[in-house]
C-alpha positions, 0 to 999 in steps of 0.5 A: 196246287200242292201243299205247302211245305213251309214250316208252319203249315206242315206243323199244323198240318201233323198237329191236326192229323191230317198227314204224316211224314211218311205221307209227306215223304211219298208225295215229295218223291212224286213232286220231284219226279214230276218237276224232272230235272236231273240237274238239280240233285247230285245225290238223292237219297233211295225212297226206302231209305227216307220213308224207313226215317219217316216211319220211325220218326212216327213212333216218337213224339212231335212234342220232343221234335222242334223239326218233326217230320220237316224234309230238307236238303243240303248242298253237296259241300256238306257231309253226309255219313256213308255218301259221296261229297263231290263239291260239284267235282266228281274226280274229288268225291269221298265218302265221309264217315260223319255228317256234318254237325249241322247236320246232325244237329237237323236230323237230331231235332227231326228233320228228314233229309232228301238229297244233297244238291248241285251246286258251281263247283268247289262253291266258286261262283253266283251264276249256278252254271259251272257245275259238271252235273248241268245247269238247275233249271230256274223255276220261273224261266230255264233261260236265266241262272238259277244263281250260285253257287248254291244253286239246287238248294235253292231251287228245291225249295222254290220248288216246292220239293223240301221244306228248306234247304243248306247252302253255303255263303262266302260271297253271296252264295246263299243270297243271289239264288234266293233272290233269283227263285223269289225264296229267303236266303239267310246269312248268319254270322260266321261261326254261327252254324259250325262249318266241320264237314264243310268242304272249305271255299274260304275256310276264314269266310265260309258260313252256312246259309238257310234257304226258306220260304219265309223268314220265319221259318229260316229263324226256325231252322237257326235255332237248331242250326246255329250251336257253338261247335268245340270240334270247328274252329272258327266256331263262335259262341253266338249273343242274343241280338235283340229285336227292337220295334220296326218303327223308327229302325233306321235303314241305311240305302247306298249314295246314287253313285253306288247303286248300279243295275246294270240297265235293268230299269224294272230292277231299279223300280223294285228296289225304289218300291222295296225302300217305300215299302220300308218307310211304310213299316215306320222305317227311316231312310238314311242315305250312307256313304257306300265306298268302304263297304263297295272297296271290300266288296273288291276285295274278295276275288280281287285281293289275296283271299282267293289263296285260301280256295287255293289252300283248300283245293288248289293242289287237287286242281294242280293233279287234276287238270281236266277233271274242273270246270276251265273257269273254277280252275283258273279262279283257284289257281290264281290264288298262287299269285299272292304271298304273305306280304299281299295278304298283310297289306291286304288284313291292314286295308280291310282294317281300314276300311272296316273303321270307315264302315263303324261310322256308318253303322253309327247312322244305321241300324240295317242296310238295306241293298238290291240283293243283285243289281240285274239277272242273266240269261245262260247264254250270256253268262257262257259269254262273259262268265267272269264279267258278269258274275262280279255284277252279280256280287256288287252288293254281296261281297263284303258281308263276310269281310266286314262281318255281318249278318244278312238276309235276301227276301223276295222283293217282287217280280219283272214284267218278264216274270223273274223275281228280285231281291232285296238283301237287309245288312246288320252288324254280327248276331242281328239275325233275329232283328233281320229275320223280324222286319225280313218278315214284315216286309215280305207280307208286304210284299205279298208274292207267293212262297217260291214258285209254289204258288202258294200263299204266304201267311203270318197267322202261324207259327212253329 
């Protein structure tokens, strides 16, 4: 079995001397040579290239460094100086003078970076197959999605191949493939991360999401990640949340008529486990009313907000007809369906519906939710492609409308080997409470980290 790369065993592991980051960066190549799949990376950068960074970043001190030495990956609707973003479109590919500030913000503290990663193109879809760069092989089983559309991102740290990785989430994108590959997907407030250098998905929504091992290292990466940024303009300068005690935190579940699994009784079973789990913790069940988060839920595709994909690369897709993936093109283009009036009526029922929401936080501190409510296979997903993959956001969708932070961890596995999710839901700027009771139930949990096969520990820390 390799190494771990979570956090904190690599730092313990450069504390003690016993490797370095060019050590690490050489075995990572190998890593991904013997995993072998071309689908996964749209762009991996040359080995010469990475270990030239890891020899410099030899001769500086780690002290100085908050991610000395941690390698990572980003999703290629991020920037990266001097190479091609293609948003999953080769026809649409530029090559960008600056990184993207998270980026730059990550290198910065140390980070090595890997590769960008394939993803559903333009970032419009969970299922991780509409990508013209192939399908991410899902490490548990090649005959189910990896999810979407962050799909590389998260199944190079599953893996094994990177410490963590960037995805981006509008509806669910950095959530579901976490879920789908047993990894932590961590959904900050929006403006939390700066989104300049980010090719827009919905540019009102979009926010950058961590991919990790555990939770406690999607924390790590936050605190250099997440940084007020004058030059984005939907930036916001984060408030501290306060991490209160796990005894007594009152966790909102969905009334029954909600919850839906879509005849996946093991996914059922994992979740009625995840909720007793919870109550060993000191947690409090409270059953909510879920229809105005379930109404929101409706609202992303199905209301006028898909004019913004439209406002981002829908003229793009007018030029270019045959240059999209047929499902991608037909979502975007529909944005055109909508005008100004649409999208007022549509702000003043979101306003509705974000009132009614108020009163249930009011019984709440976290909802906690099945992160999807089942998995697909691929053939499936080729049969009912638009079906399917709105199953796959029941429980995701609302998050950036109502304006609330969340976290997917590994939640256990199906008999058939393939992992679930359990997604914990907070008001704006509670990433630290979520990332604290996040860790907490997934030692609970006790599943290994990813599909490394290594196992998770809480003795340290970064």
């Amino acid at each position: 079995m390799n190494e771990s790369l979570d956090l904190q065993s690599l730092a313990q592991r450069y504390r003690t001397g016993t490797t370095t980051p060019e050590a690490v960066v050489r075995d990572i190549y190998a890593r991904i040579e013997a995993y072998g799949d071309p689908a996964l990376w749209i762009h991996l950068l040359p080995i010469d290239e990475t270990v030239a960074r890891a020899r410099f970043l030899q001769e500086v001190d780690p002290e100085k460094l908050p991610l000395y030495g941690i390698p990572f990956a980003i999703k290629d609707n991020l920037d990266l100086a001097g190479v091609p973003t293609t948003a999953g479109c080769p026809a649409y590919a530029y090559i960008p003078e600056r990184s993207a500030t998270v980026v730059e913000h990550l290198l910065a503290a140390g980070a090595i970076l890997i590769g960008k990663t394939n993803l559903d193109q333009f970032a419009t879809g969970l299922v991780g197959t509409r990508s013209p760069y192939g399908i991410c092989r899902n490490p548990f089983d090649p005959n189910y999605i990896p999810g979407g559309s962050s799909s590389g991102s998260a199944v190079a740290v599953s893996a094994g191949l990177v410490s963590f990785a960037l995805g981006t989430d509008t509806a669910g994108s950095g959530r579901v493939p976490a879920a789908f590959t047993n990894i932590v997907g961590l959904k900050p407030s929006k403006g939390f991360i700066s989104t300049q250098g980010l090719v827009p998905a919905v540019r009102s929504l979009d926010c950058v999401s961590i991919f990790a091992l555990t939770c406690n290292d999607a924390s790590a990466i936050l605190r250099v990640a997440g940084r007020f940024d004058p030059e984005d303009p939907f930036s916001r300068r984060a408030e501290v949340g306060t991490v209160a005690n796990i005894s007594g935190l009152r966790i909102g579940i969905p009334d029954e008529k909600y919850l839906d699994f879509f005849s996946n009784q093991e996914a059922e079973l994992r979740y009625r486990e995840a909720l007793a789990r919870l109550e060993n913790l000191g947690c409090k069940i409270v059953i909510i009313d879920f229809q105005a988060f379930a109404e929101t839920a409706q609202m992303l595709y199905g209301g006028p907000w898909v004019a913004e994909r439209y406002a981002a690369v829908g003229e793009f897709l007018e030029q270019e007809v045959d240059s999209a993936d047929p499902i991608v093109r037909a979502i975007i283009l529909g944005g055109k369906n909508y005008d100004a009036i649409a999208a007022y009526k549509a702000s003043y029922r979101l306003a509705e519906l974000r009132r009614k929401t108020e009163s249930e936080w009011a019984l709440m501190d976290i909802l906690a939710i099945p992160t999807t409510g089942t998995i697909y296979r691929i053939d499936a997903i080729a049969q009912e492609p638009i079906a399917l993959n709105s199953n796959l956001g029941r429980y995701t969708n609302f998050a950036n409308l109502l304006d609330l932070s969340a976290i997917s961890v590994p939640s256990g596995f199906q008999q058939n080997g393939l992992p679930t999710g359990l997604t914990l839901v907070a008001p704006t700027w509670q990433e630290a409470l979520l990332c604290h009771l996040g860790s907490q139930f997934h030692a609970q949990v006790g599943v290994p980290l990813g599909a490394t096969g290594s196992a998770i520990h809480s003795t340290l820390r970064l």
